[in-house]
LOKOL-67296 format. One line per field, with one value per residue (C-alpha): residue number from 1; residue in one letter; x, y, z. Coordinates in pm, 1 decimal, decimal comma, padded with zeros to 6 digits. Layout:
% residues N
nr = NUM_...
rest = A_...
xx = X_...
yy = Y_...
zz = Z_...
END
This chain:
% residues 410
nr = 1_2_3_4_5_6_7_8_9_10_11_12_13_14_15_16_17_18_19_20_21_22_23_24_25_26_27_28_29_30_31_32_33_34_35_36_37_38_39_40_41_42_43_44_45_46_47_48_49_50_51_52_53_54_55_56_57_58_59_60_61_62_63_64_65_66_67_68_69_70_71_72_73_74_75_76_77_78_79_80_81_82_83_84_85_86_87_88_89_90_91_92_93_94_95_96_97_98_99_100_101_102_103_104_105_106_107_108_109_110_111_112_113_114_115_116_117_118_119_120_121_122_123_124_125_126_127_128_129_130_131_132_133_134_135_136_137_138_139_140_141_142_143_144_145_146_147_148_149_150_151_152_153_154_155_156_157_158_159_160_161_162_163_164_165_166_167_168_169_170_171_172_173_174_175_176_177_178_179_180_181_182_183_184_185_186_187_188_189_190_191_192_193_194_195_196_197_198_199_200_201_202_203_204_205_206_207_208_209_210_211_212_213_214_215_216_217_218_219_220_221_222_223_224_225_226_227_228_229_230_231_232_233_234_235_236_237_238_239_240_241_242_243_244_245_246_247_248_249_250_251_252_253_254_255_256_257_258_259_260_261_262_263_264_265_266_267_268_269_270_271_272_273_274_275_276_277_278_279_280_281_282_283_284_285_286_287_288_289_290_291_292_293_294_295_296_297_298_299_300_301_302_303_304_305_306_307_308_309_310_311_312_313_314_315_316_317_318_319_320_321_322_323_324_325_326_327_328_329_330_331_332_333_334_335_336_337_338_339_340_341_342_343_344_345_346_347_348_349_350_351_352_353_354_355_356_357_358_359_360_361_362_363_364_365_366_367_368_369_370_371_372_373_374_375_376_377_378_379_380_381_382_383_384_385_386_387_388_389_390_391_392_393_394_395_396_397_398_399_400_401_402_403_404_405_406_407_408_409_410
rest = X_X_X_X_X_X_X_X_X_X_X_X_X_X_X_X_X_X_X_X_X_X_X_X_X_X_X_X_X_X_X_X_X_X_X_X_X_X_X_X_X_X_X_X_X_X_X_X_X_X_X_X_X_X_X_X_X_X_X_X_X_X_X_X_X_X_X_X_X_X_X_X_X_X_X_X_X_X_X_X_X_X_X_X_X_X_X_X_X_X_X_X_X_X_X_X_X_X_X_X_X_X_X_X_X_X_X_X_X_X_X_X_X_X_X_X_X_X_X_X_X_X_X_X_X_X_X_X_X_X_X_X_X_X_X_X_X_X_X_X_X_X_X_X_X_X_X_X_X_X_X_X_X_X_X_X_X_X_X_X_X_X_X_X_X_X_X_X_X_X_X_X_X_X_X_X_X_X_X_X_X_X_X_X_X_X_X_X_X_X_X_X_X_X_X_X_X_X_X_X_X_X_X_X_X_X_X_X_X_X_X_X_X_X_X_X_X_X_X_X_X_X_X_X_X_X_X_X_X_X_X_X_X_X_X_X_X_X_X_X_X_X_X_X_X_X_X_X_X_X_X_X_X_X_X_X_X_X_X_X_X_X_X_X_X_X_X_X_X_X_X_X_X_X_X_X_X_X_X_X_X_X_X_X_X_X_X_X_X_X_X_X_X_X_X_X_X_X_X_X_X_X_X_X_X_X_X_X_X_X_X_X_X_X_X_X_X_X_X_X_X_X_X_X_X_X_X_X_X_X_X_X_X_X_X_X_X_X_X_X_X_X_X_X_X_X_X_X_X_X_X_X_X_X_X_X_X_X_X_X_X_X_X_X_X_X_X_X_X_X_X_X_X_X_X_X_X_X_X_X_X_X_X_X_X_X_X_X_X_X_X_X_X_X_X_X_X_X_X_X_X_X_X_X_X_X_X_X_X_X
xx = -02451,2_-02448,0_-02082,2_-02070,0_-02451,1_-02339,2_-01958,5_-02128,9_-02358,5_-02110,5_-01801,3_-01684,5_-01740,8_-01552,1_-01257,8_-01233,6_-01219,1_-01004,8_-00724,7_-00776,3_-00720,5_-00411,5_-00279,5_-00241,2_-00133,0_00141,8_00233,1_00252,2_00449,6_00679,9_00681,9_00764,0_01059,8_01237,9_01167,0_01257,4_01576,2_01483,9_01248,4_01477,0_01723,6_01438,3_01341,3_01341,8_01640,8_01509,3_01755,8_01591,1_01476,0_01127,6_01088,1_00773,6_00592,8_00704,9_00517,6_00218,0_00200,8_00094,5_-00117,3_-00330,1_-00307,3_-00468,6_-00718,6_-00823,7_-00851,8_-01012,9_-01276,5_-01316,0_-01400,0_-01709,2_-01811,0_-01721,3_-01936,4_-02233,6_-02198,4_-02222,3_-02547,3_-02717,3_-02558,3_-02459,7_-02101,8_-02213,9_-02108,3_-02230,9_-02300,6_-02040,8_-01769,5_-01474,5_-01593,4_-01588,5_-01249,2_-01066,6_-01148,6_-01100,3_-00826,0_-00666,1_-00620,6_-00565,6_-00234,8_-00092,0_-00196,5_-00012,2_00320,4_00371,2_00328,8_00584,4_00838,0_00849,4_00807,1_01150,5_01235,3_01196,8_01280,6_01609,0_01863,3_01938,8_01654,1_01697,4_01366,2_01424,5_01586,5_01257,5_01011,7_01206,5_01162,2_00834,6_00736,0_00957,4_00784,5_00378,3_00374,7_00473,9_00274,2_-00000,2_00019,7_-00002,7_-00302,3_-00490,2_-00373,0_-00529,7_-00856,5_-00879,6_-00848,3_-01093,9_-01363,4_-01351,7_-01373,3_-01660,3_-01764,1_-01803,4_-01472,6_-01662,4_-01607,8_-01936,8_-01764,1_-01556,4_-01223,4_-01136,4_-01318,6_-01235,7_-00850,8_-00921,7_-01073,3_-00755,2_-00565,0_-00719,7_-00706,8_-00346,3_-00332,7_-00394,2_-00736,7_-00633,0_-00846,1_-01127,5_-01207,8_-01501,7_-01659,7_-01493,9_-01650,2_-01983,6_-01957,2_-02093,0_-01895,2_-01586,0_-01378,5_-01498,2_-01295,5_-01009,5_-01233,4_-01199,5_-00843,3_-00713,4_-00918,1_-00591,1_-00323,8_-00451,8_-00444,2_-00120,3_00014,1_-00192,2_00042,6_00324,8_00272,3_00159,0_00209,9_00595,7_00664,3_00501,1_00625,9_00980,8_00903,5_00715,1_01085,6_01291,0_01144,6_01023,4_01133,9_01167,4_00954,5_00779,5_00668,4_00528,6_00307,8_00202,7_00069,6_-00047,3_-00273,3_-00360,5_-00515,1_-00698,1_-00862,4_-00906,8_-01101,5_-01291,6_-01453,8_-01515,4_-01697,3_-01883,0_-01986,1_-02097,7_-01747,1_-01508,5_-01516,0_-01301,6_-01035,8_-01017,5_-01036,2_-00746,6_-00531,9_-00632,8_-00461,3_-00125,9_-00105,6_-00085,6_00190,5_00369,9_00332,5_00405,9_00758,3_00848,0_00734,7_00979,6_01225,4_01151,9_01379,7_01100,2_00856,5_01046,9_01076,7_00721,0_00589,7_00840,2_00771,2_00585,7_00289,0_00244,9_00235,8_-00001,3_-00255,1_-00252,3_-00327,9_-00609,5_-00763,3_-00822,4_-01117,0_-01297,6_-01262,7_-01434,2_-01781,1_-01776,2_-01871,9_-01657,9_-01361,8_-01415,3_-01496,5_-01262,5_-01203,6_-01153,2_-00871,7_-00703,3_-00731,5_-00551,6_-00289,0_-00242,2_-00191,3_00037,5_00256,5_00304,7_00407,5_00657,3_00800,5_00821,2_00510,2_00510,8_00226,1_00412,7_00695,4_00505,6_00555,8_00936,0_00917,6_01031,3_00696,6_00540,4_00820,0_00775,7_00409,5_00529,6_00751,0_00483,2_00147,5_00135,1_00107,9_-00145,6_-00330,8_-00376,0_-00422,8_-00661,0_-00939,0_-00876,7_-00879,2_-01190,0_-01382,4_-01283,2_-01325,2_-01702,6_-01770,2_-01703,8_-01886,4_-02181,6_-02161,2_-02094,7_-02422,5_-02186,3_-02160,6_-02469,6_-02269,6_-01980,3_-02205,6_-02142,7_-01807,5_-01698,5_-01581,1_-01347,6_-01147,4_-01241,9_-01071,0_-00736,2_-00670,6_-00753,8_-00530,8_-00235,5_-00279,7_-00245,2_00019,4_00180,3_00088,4_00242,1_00588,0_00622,5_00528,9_00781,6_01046,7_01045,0_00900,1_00898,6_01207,3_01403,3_01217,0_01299,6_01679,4_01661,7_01484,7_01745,5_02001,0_01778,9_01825,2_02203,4_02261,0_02056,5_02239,3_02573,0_02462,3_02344,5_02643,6_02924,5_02871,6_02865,7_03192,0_03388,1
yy = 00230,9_00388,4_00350,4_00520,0_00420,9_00077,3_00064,6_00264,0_-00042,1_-00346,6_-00459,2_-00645,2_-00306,5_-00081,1_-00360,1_-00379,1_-00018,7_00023,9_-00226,1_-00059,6_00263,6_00204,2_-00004,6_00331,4_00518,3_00268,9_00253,8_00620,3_00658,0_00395,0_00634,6_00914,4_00750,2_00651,2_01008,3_01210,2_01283,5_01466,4_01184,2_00964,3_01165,1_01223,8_00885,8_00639,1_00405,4_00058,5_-00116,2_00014,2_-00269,6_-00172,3_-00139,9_-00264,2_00002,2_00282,2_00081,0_00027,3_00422,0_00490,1_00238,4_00307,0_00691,2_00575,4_00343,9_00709,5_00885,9_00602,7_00592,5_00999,7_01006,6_00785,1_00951,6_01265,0_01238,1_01121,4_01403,0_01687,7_01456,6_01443,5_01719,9_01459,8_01299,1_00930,5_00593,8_00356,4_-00045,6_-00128,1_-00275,4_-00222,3_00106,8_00126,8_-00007,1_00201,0_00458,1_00330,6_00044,2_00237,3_00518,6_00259,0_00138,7_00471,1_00494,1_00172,4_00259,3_00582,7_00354,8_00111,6_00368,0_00581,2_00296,5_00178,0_00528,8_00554,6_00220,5_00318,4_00371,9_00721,8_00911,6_01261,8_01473,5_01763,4_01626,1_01402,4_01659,0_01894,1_01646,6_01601,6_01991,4_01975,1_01679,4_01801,8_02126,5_02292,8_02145,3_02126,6_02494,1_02531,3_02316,1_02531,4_02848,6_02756,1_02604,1_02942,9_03145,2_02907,6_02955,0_03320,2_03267,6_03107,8_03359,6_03651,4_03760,6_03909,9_03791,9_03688,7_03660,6_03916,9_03944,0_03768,6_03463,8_03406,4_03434,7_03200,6_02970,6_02982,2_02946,7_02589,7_02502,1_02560,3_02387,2_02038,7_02083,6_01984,3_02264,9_02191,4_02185,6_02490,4_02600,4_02852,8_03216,7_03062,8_02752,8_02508,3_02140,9_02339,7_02041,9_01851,6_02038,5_01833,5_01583,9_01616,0_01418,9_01645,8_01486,9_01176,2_01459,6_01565,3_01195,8_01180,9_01461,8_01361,9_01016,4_01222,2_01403,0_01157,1_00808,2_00854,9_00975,5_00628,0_00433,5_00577,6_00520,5_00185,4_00045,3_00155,6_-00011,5_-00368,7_-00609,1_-00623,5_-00930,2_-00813,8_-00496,3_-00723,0_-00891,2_-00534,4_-00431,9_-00682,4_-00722,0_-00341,8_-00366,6_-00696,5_-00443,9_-00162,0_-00374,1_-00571,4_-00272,6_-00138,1_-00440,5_-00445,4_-00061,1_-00183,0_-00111,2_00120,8_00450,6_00757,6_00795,8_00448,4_00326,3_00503,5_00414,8_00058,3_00118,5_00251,0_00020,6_-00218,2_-00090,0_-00060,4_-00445,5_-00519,8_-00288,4_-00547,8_-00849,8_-00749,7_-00703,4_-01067,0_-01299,1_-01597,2_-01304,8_-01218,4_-01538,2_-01587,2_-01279,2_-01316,2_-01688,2_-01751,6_-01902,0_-01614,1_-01413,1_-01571,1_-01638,5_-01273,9_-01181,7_-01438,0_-01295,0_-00957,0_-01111,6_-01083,4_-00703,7_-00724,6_-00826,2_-00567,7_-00246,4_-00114,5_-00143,3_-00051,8_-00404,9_-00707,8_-00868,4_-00639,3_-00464,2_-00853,1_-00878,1_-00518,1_-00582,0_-00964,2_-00774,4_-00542,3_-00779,2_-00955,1_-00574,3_-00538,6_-00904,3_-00798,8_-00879,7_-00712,2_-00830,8_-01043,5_-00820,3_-00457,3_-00290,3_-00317,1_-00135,4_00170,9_00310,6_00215,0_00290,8_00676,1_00689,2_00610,8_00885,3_01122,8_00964,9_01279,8_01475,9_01243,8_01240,1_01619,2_01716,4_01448,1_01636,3_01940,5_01775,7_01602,1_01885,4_02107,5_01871,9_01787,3_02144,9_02286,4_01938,2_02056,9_02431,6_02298,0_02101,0_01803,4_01599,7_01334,5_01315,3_01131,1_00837,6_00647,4_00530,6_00886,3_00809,9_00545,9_00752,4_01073,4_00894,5_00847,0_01199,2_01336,8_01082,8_01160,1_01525,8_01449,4_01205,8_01564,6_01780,6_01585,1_01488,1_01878,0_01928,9_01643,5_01776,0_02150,9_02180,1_01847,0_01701,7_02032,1_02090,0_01760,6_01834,6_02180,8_01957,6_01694,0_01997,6_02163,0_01850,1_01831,0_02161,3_02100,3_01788,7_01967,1_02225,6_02013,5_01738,1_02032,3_02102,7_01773,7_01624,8_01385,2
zz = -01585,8_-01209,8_-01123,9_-00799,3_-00694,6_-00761,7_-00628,8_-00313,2_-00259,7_-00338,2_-00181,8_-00496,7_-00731,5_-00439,6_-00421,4_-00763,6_-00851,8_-00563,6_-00766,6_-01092,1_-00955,2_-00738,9_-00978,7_-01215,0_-00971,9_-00932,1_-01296,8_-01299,6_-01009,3_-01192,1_-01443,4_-01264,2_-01069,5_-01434,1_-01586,3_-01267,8_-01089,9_-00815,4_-00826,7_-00759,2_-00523,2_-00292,9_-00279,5_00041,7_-00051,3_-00071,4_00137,6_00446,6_00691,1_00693,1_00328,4_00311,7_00585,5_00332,5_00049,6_00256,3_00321,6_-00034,3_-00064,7_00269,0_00146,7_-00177,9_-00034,5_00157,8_-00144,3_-00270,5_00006,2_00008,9_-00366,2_-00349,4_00016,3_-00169,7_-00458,2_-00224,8_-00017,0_-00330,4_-00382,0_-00084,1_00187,8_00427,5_00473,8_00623,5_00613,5_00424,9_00447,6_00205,5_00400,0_00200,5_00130,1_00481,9_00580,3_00263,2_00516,6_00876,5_00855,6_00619,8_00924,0_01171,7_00987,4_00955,2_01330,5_01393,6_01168,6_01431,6_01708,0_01562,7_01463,4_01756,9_02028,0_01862,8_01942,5_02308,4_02397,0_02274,8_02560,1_02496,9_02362,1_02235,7_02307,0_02166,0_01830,5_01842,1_01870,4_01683,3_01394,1_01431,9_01408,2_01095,6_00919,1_01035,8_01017,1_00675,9_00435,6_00622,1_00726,5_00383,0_00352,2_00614,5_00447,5_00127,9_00288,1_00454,5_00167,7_-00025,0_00222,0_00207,9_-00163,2_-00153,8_00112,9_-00151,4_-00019,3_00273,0_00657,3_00838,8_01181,1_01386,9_01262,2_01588,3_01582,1_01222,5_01387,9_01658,4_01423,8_01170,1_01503,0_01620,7_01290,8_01221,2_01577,5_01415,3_01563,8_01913,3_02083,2_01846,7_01472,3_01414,2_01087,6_00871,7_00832,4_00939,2_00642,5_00805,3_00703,3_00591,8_00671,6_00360,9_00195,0_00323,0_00356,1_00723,8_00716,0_00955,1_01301,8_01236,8_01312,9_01631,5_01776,0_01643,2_01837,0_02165,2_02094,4_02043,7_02363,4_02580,9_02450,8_02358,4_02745,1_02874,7_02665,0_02798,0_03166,5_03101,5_02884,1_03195,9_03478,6_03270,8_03060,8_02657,7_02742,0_02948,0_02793,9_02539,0_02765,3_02946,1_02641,0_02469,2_02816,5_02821,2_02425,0_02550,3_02839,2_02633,4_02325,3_02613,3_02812,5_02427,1_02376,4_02658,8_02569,7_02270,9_02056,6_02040,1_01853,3_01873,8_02149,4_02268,5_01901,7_01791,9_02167,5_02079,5_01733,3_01925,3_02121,4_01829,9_01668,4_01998,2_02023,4_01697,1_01782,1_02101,4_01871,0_01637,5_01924,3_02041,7_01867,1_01860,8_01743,6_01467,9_01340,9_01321,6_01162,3_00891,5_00852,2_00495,5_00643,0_00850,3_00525,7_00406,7_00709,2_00730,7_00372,0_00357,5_00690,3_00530,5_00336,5_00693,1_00695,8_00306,7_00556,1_00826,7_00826,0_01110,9_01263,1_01606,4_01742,8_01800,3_01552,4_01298,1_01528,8_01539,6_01153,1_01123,2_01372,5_01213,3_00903,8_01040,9_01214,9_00869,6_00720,1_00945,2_00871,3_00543,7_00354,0_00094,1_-00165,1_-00438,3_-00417,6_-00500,0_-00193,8_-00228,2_-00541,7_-00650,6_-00738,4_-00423,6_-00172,0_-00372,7_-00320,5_00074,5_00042,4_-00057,6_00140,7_00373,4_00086,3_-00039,5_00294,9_00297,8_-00060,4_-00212,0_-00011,2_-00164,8_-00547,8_-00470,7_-00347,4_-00620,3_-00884,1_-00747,5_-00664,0_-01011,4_-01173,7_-00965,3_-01060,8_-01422,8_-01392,0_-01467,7_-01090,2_-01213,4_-01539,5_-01304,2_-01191,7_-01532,5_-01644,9_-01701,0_-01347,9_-01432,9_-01591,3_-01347,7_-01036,5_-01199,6_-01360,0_-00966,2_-00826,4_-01121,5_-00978,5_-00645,7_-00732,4_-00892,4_-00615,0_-00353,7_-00580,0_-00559,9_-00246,5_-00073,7_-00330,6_-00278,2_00079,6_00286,5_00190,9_00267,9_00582,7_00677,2_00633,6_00806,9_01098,8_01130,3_01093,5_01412,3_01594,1_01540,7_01682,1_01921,7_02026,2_01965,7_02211,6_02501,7_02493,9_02478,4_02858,6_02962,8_03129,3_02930,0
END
């Protein structure tokens, strides 16, 4: 049997290998939460209010890796990353993004709506969370390229230095090929293009959202931008959808409606309302029949979606788990290393003369043992390197704040 040829071409196969395969990685992070202490001290404590946003980061980061592995495999195949016609295929890939797009607009809109906001503790944060392990990530991309360069540099030693540099740069000023390999970003599997809109939010969006909280309404800030995503997704459609830029402004500015939402008391009571719940788990079936997500409808299905997350939906209880609230904990990791433990895993099946030996059911049990390592990789890497960053951030911040509220008069 054709496992990947035929989960590639159905919705129904991609869905349902999708559930098998998070639903290991679940048990195993189960496992790894009751064997574990650092485990366990490093954990998100589950009484936070958003519990359910930190279970629904593992599972979008899964759904990625999810989506990269089959895109992956045809890729090794064929020499072209594409998309396919399989809608879930599909939207394991671009929803997926568009909720982790839509949890930073949440979070940080709550942030500077705040009346005091601390910018340089902010930012200083941010730095601390984004940039060590994926410095890491380009380090060891880097090095793999001129591995599979013959060691040898086939650009000046100053191009190869501005590349590293843009790179390291989280691609804002551009995302070139390595040492002259052309499509070195699969071997992240190119997750890295969500980081620089990130920062371009972080940078731009957080200062408007700022000014905008100061001079209207809680109210009315709801209205403003619930108006400004109706513009935005209407001259989309009218350009025949949205892609890129506007797409991923249009998924901001969700999550920085779904923050005043939450902020409205009526609001509140209706995205955490049962029925709501369920209306918005049902309406995900309507993503399972399009193929993208830049259009309007599928950008009202996300956001209904992501309304209910943030009232607490949280799937029959499994997002408030242990396990799942971990894999939360650890989705950055997840988001940056998967790429790497695909491409190796398909790059040495290839060299082994193995890769058509992983379209049969070998696959099925392929997919997990990559996702248990990257389940692993990024345990260790939020244990020994994010998590203390983190703290030496926060500890930054402190100072920081210290420092700039000593001079002030009492």
């Amino acid at each position: 049997m054709k496992i990947i040829s035929d989960v590639y071409a159905s919705s129904l196969y991609m869905f349902l290998l999708f559930v098998f395969f998070y639903a290991i990685m679940v048990m195993s992070s189960n496992i790894l939460c009751r064997a574990s202490k650092s485990v366990r001290l490093a954990s998100t404590q589950s009484g936070n209010r958003y519990v359910s946003l930190d279970g629904l980061r593992g599972l979008l980061a899964f759904g990625v890796m999810a989506h990269h592995s089959i895109v992956g495999f045809v890729y090794f195949n064929t020499g072209t990353w594409q998309w396919s016609e399989n809608p879930v295929l599909n939207q394991l890939g671009q929803s997926t993004v568009a909720l982790f797009f839509m949890i930073t607009g949440f979070l940080f809109t709550e942030k500077c709506s705040a009346p005091t906001v601390r910018w340089q503790a902010l930012y200083i944060s941010r730095v601390a969370r984004l940039t060590p392990l994926y410095a890491v990530v380009v380090v060891v991309v880097f090095a793999a390229v001129f591995a599979l360069s013959g060691f040898q540099l086939h650009v000046p030693p100053s191009e190869f230095l501005m590349e590293f540099g843009q790179w390291l740069a989280f691609v804002c000023f551009g995302r070139p090929g390595i040492n002259g390999m052309e499509n070195s970003w699969t071997l992240i599997a190119g997750v890295n293009w969500s980081l620089r809109f990130e920062w371009i939010f972080y940078v731009v969006g957080l200062p408007l959202i700022f000014l905008t909280s100061r001079v209207l309404s809680r109210n009315r800030l709801l209205v403003f931008y619930f108006i400004s995503l109706i513009g935005l997704v209407a001259f989309g459609q009218l350009r025949g959808g949205l892609h890129g830029g506007p797409l991923c402004l249009a998924h901001f500015l969700c999550g920085i409606i779904a923050a005043f939402t939450y902020e409205n008391h009526t609001g509140r009571l209706l995205i955490s309302s049962r029925p709501f719940h369920i209306a918005a788990a049902l309406s995900l079936v309507i993503l399972g029949f399009m193929t993208d997500s830049g259009n309007a409808i599928a950008i009202a299905v996300t956001l209904f979606f992501f309304l209910a997350a943030v009232g607490g939906l949280s799937i029959f209880g499994l997002l408030k788990t242990r396990a799942a609230i971990w894999m939360g904990d650890i989705s950055y990791g997840i988001y940056l290393i998967h790429g790497l433990v695909l491409w190796s895993t398909f790059y040495m099946s290839k060299k082994l003369g193995l890769l058509n030996s992983l379209d049969t059911l070998a696959f099925v049990i392929v997919l997990p043992l990559m996702g248990l390592f990257v389940l692993a990789l990024a345990s260790l890497s939020y244990i020994f390197l994010e998590k203390p960053t983190i703290e030496f951030g926060r500890s930054l911040a402190s100072d920081s704040l210290r420092k700039t509220t000593a001079g002030q008069p009492i």
